[in-house]
C-alpha positions, 0 to 999 in steps of 0.5 A, spaced: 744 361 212 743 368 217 735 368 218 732 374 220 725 375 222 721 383 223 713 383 225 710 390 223 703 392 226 700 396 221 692 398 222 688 395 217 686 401 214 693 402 212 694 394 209 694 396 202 698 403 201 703 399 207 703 393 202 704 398 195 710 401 199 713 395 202 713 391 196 715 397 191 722 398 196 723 389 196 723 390 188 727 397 188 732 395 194 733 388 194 737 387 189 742 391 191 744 387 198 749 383 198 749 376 201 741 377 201 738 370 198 731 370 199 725 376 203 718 375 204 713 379 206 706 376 209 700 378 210 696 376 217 690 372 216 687 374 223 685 382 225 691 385 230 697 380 227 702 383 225 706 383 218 711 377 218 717 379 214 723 374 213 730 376 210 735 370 208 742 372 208 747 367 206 752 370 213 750 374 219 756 378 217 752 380 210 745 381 215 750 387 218 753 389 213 746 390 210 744 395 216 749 399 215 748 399 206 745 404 202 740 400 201 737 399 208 737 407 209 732 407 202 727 402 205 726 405 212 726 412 210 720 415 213 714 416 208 714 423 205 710 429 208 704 428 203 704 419 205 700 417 210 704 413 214 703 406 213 705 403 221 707 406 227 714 407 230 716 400 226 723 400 227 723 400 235 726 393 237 721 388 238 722 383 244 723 376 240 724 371 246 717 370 248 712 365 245 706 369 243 702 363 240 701 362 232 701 367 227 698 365 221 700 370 215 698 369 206 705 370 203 704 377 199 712 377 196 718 374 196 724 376 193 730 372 191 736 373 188 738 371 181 744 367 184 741 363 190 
């Protein structure tokens, strides 16, 4: 299993249309993910923490595979003209190898794929 974790700041008053988006691309393009076991999306309990999302692969070769698919380019396509953006920039890389204390997250939605 190929583990992959992205952390989404999102300013409260966007929480909810952030969420609707969100979750409408889990639902319209996990399915289509090869090697794709199981995604979650989390909501922060505490102001100024970030979303959690967790995506589950069986291989880290179907996690780059997935960079690369169709699918990846519908789920992080930028909000139409008329959308307001639900977060800032939430493709730039984040720096996972410091310890910034504990995030405490309600789980929104998981997806699972009907073979895992």
């Amino acid at each position: 299993m190929y583990i992959v974790t992205n952390r989404i700041d999102v300013p409260s008053e966007r929480a909810q249309a952030f969420e609707e988006r969100f979750i409408g691309n889990m639902r319209n393009n996990l399915p289509k993910v090869t090697g794709l076991a199981r995604a979650t999306l989390d909501r922060p309990v505490d102001a100024g923490t970030p979303y959690k999302v967790t995506m589950e692969f069986v291989a880290e070769s179907d996690f780059e595979a997935w960079k690369t698919s169709d699918a990846f380019r519908a789920s992080h396509a930028r909000p139409a003209a008329t959308e307001t953006p639900a977060a800032a920039d939430s493709s730039a890389p984040v720096d996972t190898r410091s310890v910034t204390g504990i995030e405490r997250h309600v789980r929104v939605e998981t997806y699972t794929a009907p073979n895992a």
